[in-house]
PyMOL Python script that loads the backbone (N, CA, C, O; Angstrom):
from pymol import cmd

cmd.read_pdbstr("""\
ATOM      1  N   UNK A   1     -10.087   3.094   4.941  1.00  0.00           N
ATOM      2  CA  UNK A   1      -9.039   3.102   3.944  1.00  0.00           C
ATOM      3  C   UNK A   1      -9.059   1.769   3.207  1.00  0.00           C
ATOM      4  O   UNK A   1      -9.171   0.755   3.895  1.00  0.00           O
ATOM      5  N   UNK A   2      -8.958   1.653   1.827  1.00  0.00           N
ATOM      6  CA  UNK A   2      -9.293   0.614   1.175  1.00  0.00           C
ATOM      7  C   UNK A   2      -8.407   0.812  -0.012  1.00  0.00           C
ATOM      8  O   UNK A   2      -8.558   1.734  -0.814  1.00  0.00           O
ATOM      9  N   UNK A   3      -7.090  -0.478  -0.110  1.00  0.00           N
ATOM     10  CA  UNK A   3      -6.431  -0.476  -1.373  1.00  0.00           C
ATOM     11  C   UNK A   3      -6.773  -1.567  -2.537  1.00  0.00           C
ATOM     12  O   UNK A   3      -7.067  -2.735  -2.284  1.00  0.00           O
ATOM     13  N   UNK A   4      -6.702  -1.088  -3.675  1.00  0.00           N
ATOM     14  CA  UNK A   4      -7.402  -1.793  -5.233  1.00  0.00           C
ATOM     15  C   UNK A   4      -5.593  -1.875  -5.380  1.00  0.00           C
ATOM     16  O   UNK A   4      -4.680  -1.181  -4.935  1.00  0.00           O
ATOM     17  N   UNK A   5      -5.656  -2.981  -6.157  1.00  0.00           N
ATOM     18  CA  UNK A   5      -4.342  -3.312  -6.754  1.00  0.00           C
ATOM     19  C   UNK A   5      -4.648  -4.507  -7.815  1.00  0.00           C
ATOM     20  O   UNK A   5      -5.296  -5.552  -7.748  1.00  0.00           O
ATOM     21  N   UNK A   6      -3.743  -3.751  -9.006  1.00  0.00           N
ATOM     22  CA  UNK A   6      -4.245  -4.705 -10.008  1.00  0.00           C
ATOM     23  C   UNK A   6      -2.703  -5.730 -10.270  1.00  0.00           C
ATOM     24  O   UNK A   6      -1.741  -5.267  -9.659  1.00  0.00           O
ATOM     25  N   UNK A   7      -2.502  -6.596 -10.818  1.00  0.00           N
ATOM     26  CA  UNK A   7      -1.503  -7.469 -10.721  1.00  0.00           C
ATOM     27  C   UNK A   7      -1.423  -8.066 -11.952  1.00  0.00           C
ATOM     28  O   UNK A   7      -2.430  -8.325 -12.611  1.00  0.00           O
ATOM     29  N   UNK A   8      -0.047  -8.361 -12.402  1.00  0.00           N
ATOM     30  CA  UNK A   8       0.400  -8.664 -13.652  1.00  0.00           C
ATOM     31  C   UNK A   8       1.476 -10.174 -13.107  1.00  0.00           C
ATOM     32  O   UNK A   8       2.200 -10.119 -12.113  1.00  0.00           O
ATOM     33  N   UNK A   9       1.372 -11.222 -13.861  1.00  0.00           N
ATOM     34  CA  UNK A   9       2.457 -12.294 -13.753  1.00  0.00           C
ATOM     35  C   UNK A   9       3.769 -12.004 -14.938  1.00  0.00           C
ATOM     36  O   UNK A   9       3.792 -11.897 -16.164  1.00  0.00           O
ATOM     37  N   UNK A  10       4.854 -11.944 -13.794  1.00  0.00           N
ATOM     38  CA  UNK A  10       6.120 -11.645 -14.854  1.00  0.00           C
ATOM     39  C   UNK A  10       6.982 -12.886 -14.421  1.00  0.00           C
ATOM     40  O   UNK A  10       7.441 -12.971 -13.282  1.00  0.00           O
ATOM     41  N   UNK A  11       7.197 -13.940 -15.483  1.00  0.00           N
ATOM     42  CA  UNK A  11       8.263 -14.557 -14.934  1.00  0.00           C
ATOM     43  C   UNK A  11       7.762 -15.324 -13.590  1.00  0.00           C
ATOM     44  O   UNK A  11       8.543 -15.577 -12.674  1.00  0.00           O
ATOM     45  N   UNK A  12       6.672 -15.598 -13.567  1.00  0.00           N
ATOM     46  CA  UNK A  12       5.937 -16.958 -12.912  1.00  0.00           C
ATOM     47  C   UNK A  12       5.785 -16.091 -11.096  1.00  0.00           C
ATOM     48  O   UNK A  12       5.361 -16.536 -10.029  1.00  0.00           O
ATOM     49  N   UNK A  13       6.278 -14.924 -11.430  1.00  0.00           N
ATOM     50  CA  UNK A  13       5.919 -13.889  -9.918  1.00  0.00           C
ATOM     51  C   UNK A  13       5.013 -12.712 -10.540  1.00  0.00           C
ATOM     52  O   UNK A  13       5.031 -12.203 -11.661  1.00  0.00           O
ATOM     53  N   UNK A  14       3.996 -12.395  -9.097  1.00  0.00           N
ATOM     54  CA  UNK A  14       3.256 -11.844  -9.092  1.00  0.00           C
ATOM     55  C   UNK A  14       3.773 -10.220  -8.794  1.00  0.00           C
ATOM     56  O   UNK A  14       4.609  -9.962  -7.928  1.00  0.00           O
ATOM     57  N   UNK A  15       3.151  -9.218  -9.633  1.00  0.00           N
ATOM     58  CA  UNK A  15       3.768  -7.884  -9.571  1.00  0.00           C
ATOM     59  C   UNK A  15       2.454  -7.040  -9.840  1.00  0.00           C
ATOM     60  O   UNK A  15       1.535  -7.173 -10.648  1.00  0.00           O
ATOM     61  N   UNK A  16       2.764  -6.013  -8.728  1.00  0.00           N
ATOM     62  CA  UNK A  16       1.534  -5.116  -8.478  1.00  0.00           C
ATOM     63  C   UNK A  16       1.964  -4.322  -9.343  1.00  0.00           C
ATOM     64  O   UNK A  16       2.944  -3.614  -9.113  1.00  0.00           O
ATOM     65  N   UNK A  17       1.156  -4.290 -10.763  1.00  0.00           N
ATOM     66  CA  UNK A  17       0.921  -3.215 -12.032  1.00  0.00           C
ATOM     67  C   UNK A  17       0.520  -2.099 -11.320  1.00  0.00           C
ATOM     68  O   UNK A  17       1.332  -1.194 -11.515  1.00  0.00           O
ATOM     69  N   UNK A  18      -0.546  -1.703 -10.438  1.00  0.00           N
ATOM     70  CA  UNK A  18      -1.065  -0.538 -10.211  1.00  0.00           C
ATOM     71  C   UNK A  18      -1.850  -0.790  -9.123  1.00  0.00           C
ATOM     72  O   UNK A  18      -2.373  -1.892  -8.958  1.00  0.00           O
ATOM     73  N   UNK A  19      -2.035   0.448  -8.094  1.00  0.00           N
ATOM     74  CA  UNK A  19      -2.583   0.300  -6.866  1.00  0.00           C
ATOM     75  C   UNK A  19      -3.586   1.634  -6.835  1.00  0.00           C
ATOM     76  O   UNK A  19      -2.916   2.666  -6.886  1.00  0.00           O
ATOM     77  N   UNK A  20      -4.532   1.793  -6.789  1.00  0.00           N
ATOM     78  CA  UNK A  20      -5.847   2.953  -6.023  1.00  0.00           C
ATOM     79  C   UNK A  20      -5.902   3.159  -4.262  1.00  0.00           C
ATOM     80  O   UNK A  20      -5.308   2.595  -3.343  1.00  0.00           O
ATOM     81  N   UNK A  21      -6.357   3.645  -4.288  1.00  0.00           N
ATOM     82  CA  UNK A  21      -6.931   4.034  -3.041  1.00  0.00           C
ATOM     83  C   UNK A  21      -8.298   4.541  -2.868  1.00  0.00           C
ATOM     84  O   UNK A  21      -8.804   4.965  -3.908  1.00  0.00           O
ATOM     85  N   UNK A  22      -9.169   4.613  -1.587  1.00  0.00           N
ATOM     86  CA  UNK A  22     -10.352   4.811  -1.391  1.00  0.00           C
ATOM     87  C   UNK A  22      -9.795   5.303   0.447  1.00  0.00           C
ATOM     88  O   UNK A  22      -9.453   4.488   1.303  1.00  0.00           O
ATOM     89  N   UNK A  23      -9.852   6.691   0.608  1.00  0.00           N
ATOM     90  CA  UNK A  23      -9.699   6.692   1.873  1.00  0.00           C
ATOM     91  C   UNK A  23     -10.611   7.642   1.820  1.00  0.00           C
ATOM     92  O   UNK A  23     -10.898   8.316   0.831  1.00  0.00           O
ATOM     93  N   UNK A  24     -11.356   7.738   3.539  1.00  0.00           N
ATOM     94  CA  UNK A  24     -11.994   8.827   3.932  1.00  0.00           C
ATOM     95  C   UNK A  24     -10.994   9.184   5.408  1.00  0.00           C
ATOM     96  O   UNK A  24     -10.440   8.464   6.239  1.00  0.00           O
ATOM     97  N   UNK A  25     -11.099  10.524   5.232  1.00  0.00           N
ATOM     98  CA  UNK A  25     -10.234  10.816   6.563  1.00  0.00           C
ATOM     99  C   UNK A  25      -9.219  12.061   6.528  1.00  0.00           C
ATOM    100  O   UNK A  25      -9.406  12.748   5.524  1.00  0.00           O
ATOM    101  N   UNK A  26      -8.240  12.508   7.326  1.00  0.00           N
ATOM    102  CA  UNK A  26      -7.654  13.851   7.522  1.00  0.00           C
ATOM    103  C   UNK A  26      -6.668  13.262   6.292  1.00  0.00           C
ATOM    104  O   UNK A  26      -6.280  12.179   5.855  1.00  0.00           O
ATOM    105  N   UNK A  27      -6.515  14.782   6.012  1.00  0.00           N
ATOM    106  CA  UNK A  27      -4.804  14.965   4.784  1.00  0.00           C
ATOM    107  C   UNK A  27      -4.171  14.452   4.989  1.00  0.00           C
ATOM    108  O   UNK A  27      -3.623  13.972   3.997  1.00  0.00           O
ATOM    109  N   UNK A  28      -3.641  14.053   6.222  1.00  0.00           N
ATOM    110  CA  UNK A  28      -2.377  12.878   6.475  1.00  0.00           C
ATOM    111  C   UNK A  28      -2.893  10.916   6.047  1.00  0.00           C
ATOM    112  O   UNK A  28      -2.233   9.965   5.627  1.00  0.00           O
ATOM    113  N   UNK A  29      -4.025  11.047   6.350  1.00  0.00           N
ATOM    114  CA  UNK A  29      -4.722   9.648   5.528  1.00  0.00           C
ATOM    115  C   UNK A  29      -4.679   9.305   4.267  1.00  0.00           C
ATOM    116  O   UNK A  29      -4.653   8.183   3.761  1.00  0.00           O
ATOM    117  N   UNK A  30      -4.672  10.670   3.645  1.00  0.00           N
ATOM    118  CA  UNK A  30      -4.934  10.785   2.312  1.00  0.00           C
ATOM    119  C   UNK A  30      -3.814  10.636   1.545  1.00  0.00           C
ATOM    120  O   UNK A  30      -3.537   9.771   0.715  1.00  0.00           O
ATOM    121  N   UNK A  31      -3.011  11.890   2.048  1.00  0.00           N
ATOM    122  CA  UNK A  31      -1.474  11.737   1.893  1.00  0.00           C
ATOM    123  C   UNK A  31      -0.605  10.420   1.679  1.00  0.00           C
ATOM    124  O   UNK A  31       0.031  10.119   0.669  1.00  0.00           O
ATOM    125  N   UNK A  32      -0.729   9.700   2.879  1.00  0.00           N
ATOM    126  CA  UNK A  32      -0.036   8.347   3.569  1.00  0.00           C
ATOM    127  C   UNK A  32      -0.650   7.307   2.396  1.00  0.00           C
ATOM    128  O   UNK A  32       0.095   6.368   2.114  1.00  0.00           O
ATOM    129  N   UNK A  33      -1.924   7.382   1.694  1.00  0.00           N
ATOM    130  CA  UNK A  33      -2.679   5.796   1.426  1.00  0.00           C
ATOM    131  C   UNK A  33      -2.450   6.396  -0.400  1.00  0.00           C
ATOM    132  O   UNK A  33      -2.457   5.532  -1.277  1.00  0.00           O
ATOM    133  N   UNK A  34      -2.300   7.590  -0.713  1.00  0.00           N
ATOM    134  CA  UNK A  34      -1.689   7.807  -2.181  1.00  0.00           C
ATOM    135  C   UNK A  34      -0.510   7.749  -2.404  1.00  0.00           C
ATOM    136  O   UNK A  34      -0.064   7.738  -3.551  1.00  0.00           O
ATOM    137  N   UNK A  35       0.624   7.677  -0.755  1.00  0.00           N
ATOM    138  CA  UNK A  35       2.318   7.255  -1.466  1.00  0.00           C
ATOM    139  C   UNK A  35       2.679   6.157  -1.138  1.00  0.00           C
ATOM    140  O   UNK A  35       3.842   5.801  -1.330  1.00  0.00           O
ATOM    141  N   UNK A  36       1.562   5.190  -0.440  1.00  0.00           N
ATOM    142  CA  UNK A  36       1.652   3.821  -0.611  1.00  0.00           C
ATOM    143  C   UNK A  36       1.330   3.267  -1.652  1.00  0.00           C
ATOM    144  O   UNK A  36       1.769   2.161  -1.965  1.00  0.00           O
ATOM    145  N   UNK A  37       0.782   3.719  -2.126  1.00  0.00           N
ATOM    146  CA  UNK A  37       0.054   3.211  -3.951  1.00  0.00           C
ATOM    147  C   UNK A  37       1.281   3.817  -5.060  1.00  0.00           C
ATOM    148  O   UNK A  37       1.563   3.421  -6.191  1.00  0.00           O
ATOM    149  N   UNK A  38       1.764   4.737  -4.382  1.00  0.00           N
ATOM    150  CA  UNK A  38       3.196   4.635  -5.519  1.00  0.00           C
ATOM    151  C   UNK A  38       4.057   4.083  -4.807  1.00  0.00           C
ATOM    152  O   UNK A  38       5.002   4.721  -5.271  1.00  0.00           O
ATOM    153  N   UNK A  39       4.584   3.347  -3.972  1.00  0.00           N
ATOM    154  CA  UNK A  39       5.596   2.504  -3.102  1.00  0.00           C
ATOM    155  C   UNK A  39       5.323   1.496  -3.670  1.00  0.00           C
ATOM    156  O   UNK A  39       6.259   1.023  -4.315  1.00  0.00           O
ATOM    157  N   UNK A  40       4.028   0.742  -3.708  1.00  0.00           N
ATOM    158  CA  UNK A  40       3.784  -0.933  -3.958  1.00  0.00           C
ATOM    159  C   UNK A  40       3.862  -1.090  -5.430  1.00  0.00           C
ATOM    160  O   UNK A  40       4.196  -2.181  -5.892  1.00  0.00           O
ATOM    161  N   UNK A  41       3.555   0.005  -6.280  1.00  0.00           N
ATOM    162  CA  UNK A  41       3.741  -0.202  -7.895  1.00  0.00           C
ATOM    163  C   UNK A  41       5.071  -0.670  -8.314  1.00  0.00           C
ATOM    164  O   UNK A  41       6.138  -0.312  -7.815  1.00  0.00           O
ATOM    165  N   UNK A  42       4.893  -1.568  -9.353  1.00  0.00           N
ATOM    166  CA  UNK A  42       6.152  -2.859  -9.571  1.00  0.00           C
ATOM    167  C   UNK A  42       6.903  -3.446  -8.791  1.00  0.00           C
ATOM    168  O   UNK A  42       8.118  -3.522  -8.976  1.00  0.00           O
ATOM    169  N   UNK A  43       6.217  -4.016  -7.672  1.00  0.00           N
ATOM    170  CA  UNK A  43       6.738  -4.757  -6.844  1.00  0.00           C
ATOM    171  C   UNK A  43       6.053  -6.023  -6.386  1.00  0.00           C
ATOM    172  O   UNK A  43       4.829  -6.069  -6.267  1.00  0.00           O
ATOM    173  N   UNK A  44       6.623  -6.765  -6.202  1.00  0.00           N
ATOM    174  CA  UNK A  44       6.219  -8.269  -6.136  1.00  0.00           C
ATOM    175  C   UNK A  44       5.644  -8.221  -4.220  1.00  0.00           C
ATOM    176  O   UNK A  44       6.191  -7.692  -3.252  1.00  0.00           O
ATOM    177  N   UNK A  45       4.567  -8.891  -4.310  1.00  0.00           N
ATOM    178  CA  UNK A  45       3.661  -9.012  -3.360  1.00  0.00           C
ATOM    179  C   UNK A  45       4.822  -9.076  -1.826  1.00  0.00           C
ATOM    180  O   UNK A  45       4.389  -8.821  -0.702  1.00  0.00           O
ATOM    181  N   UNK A  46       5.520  -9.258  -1.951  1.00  0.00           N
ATOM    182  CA  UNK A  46       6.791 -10.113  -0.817  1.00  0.00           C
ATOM    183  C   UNK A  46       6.881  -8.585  -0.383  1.00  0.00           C
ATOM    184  O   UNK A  46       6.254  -8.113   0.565  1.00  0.00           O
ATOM    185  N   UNK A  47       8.046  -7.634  -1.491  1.00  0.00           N
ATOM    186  CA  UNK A  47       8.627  -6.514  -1.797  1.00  0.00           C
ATOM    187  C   UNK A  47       7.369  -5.858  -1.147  1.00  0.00           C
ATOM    188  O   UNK A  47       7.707  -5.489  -0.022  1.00  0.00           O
ATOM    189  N   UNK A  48       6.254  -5.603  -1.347  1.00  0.00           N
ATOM    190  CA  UNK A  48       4.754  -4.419  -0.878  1.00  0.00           C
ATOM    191  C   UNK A  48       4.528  -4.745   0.504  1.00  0.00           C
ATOM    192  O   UNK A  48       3.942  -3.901   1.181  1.00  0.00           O
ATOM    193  N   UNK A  49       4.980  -6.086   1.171  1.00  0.00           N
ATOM    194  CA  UNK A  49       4.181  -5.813   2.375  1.00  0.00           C
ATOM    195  C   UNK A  49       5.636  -5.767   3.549  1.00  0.00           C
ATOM    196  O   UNK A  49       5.472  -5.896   4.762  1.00  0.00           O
ATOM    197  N   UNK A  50       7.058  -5.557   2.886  1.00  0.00           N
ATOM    198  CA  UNK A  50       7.623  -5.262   3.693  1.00  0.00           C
ATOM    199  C   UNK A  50       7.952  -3.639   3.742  1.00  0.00           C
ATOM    200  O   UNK A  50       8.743  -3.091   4.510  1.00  0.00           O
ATOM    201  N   UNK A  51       7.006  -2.915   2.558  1.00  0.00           N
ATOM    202  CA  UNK A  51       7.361  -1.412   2.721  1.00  0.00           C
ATOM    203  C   UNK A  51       6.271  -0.701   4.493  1.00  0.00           C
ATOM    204  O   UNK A  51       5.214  -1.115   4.970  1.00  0.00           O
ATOM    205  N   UNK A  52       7.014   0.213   4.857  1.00  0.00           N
ATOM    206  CA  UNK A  52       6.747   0.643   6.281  1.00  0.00           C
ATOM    207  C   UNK A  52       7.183   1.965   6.683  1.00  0.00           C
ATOM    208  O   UNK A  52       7.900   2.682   5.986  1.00  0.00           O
ATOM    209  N   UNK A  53       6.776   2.238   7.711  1.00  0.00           N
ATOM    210  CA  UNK A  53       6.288   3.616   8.243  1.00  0.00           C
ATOM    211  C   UNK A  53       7.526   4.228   7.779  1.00  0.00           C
ATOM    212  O   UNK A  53       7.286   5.316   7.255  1.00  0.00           O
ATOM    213  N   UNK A  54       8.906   3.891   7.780  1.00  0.00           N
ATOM    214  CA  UNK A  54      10.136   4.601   7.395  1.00  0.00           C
ATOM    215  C   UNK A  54       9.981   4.803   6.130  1.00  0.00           C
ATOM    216  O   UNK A  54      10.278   5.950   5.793  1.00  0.00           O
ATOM    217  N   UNK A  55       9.572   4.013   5.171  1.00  0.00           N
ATOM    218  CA  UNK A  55       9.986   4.111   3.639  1.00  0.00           C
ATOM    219  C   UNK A  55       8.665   5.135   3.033  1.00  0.00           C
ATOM    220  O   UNK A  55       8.791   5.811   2.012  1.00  0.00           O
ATOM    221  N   UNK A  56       7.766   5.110   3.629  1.00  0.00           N
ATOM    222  CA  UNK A  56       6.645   6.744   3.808  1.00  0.00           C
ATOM    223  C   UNK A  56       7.182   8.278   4.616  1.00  0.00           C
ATOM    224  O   UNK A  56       6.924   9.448   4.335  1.00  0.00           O
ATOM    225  N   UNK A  57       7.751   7.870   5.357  1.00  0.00           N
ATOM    226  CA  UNK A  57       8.262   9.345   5.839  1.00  0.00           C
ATOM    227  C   UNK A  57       9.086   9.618   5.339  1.00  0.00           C
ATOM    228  O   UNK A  57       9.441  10.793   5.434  1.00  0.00           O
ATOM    229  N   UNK A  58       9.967   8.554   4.407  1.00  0.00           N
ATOM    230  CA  UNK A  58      11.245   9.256   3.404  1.00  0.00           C
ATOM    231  C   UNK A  58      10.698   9.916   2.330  1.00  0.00           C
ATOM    232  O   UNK A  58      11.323  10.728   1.649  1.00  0.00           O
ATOM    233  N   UNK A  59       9.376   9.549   2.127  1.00  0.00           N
ATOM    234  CA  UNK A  59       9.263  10.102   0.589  1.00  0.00           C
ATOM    235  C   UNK A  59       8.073  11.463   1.159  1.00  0.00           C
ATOM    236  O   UNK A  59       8.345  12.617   0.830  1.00  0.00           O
ATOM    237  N   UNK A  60       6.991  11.228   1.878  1.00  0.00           N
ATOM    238  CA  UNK A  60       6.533  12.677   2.293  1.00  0.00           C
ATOM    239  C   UNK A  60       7.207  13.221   3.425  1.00  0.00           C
ATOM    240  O   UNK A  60       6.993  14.419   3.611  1.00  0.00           O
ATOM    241  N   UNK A  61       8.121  12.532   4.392  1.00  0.00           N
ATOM    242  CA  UNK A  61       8.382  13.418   5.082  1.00  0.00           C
ATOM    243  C   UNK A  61       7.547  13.210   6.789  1.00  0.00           C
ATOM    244  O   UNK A  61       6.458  12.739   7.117  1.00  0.00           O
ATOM    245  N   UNK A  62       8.613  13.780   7.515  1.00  0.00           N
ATOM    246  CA  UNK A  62       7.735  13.099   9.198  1.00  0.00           C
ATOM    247  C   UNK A  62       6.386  12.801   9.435  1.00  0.00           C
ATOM    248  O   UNK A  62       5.854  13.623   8.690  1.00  0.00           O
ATOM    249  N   UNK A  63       5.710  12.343   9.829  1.00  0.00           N
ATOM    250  CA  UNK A  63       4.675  12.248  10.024  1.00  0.00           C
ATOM    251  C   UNK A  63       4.505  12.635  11.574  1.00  0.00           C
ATOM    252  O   UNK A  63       5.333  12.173  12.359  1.00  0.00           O
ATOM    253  N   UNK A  64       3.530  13.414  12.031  1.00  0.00           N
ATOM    254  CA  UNK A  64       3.366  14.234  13.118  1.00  0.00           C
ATOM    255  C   UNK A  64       2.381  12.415  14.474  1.00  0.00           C
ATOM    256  O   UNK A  64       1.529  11.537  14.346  1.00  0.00           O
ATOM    257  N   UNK A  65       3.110  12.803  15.258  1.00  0.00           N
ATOM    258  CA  UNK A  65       3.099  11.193  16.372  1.00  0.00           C
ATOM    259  C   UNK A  65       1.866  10.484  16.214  1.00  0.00           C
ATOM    260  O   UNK A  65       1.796   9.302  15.877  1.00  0.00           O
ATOM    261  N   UNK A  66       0.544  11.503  16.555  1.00  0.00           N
ATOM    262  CA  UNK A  66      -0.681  11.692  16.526  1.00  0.00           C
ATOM    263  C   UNK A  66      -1.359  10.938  15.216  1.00  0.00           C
ATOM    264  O   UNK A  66      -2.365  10.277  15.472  1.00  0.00           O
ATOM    265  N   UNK A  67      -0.941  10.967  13.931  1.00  0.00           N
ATOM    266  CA  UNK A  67      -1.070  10.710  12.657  1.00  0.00           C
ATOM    267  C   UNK A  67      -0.414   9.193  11.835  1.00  0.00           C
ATOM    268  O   UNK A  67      -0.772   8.689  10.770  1.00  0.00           O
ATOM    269  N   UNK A  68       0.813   8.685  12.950  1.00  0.00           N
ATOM    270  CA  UNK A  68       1.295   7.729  12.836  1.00  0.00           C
ATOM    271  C   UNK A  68       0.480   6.172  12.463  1.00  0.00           C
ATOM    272  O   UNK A  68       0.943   5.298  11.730  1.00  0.00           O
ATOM    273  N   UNK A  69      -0.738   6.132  13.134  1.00  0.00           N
ATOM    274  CA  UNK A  69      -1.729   4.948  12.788  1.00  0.00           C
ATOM    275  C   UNK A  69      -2.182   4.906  11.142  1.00  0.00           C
ATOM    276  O   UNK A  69      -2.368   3.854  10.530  1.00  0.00           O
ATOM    277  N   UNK A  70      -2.317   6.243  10.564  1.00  0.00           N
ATOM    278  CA  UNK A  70      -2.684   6.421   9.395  1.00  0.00           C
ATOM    279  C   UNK A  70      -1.535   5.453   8.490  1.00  0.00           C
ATOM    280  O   UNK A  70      -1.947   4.577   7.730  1.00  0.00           O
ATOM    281  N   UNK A  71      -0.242   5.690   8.647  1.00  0.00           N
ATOM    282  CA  UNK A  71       0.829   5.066   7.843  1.00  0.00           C
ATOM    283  C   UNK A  71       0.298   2.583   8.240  1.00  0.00           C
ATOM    284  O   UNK A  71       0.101   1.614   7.507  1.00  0.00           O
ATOM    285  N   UNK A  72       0.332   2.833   9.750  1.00  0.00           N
ATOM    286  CA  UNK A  72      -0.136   1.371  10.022  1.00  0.00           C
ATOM    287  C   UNK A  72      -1.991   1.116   9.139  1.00  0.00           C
ATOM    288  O   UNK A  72      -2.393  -0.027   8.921  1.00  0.00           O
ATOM    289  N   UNK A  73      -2.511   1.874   8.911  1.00  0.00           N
ATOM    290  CA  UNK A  73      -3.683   1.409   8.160  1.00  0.00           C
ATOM    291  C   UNK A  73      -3.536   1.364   7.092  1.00  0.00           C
ATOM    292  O   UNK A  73      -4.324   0.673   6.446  1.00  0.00           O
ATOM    293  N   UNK A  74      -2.396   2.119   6.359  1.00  0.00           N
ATOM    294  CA  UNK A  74      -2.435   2.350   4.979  1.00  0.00           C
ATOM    295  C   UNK A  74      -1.619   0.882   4.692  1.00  0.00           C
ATOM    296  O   UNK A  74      -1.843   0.298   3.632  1.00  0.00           O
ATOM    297  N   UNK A  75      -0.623   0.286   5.722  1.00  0.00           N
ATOM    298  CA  UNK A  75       0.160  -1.408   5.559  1.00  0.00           C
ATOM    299  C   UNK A  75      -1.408  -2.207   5.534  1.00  0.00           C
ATOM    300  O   UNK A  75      -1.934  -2.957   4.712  1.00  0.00           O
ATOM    301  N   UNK A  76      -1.809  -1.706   6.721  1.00  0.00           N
ATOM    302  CA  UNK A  76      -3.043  -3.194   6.314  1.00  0.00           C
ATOM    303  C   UNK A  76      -3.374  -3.340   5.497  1.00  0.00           C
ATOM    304  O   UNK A  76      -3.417  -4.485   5.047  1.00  0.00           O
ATOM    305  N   UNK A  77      -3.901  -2.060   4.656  1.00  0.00           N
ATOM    306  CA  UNK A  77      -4.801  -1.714   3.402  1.00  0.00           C
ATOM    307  C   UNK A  77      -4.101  -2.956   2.595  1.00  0.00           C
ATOM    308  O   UNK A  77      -4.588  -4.055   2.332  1.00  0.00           O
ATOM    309  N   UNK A  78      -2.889  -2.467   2.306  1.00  0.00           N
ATOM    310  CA  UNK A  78      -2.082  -3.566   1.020  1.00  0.00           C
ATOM    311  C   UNK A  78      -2.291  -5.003   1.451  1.00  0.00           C
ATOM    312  O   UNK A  78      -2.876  -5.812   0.731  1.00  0.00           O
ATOM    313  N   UNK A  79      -1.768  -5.321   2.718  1.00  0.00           N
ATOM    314  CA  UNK A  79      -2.022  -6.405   3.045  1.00  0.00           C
ATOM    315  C   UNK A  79      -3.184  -7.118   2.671  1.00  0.00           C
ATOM    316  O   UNK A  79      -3.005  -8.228   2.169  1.00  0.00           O
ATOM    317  N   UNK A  80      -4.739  -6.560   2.864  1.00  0.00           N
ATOM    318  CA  UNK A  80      -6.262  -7.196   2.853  1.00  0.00           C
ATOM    319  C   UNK A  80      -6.050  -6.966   1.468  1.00  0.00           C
ATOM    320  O   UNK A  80      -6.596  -7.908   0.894  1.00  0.00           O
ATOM    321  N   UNK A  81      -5.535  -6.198   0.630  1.00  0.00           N
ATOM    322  CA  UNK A  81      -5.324  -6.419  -1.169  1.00  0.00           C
ATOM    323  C   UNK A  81      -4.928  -7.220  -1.950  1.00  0.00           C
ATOM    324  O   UNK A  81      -5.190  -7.340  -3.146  1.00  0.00           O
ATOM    325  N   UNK A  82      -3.799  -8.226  -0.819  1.00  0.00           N
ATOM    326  CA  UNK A  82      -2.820  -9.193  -1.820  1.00  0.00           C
ATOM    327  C   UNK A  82      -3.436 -10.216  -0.773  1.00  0.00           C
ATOM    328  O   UNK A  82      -3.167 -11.289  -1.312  1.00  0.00           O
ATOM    329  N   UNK A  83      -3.966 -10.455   0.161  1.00  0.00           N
ATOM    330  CA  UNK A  83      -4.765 -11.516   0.762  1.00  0.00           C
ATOM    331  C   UNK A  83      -6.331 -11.427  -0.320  1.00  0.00           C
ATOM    332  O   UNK A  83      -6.715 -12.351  -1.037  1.00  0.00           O
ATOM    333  N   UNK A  84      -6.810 -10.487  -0.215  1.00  0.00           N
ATOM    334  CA  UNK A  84      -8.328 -10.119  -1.342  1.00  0.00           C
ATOM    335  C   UNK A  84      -8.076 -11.613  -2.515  1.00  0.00           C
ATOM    336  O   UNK A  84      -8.614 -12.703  -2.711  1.00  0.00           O
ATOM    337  N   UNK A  85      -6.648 -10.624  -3.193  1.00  0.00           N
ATOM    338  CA  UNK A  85      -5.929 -11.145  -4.738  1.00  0.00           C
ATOM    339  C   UNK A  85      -6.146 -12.494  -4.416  1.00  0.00           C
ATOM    340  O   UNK A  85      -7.168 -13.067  -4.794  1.00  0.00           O
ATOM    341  N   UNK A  86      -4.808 -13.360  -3.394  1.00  0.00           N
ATOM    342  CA  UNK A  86      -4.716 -14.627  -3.495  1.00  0.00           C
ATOM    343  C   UNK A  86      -6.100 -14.884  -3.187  1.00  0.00           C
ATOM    344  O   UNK A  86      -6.452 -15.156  -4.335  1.00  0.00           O
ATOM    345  N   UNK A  87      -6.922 -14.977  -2.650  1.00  0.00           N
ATOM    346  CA  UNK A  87      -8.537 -15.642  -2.318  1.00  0.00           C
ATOM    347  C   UNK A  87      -8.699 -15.584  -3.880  1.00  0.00           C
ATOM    348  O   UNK A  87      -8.355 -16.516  -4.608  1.00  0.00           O
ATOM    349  N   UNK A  88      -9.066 -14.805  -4.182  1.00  0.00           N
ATOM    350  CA  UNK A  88      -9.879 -14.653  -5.411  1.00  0.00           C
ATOM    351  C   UNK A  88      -8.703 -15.542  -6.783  1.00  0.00           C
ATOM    352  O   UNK A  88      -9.061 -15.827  -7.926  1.00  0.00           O
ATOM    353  N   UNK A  89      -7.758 -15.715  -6.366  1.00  0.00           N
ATOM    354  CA  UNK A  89      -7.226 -16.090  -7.666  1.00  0.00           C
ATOM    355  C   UNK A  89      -6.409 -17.565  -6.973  1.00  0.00           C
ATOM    356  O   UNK A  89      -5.220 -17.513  -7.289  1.00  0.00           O
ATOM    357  N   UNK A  90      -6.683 -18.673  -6.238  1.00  0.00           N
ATOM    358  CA  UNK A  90      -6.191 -19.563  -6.367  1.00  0.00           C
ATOM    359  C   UNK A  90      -6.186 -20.541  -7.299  1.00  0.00           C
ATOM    360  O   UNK A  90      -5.454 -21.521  -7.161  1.00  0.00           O
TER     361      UNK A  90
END
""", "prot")
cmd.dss("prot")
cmd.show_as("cartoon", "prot")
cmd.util.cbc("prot")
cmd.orient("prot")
């Protein structure tokens, strides 16, 4: 699972314009790593890495126990995106 996020400066803070995804894996991977990419859109890097497994099951809905890691890979994903960002843009 691999998140692209592109970033805009508003007001001297950093704001995720738009986020992709690249997952291989079951419907619930797929599912989970395309409504994290609409969760993190216009939100400031702070705001994206405190969204979590609750604020995904509100918007698709339970996630079955078994499937639960998918929602924790889809946090890293963002995370290695806005760590990627700052490397590349100090």
């Amino acid at each position: 699972m691999k998140i692209y996020i592109k970033v805009e400066k508003k007001g001297g803070k950093e704001t995720i314009k738009d986020a992709k995804f690249q997952t291989l894996g079951c419907g619930h991977a797929i599912a989970i790593s395309d409504m994290i990419c609409e969760l993190i859109k216009g939100k400031t890097f702070e705001e994206a890495l405190k969204i979590g497994y609750e604020d995904i099951a509100e918007e698709i809905g339970e996630v079955p126990p078994a499937k639960i890691h998918c929602a924790h890979l889809a946090q890293a994903g963002v995370k290695a995106a806005i760590e990627d960002y700052k490397k590349k843009n100090k």
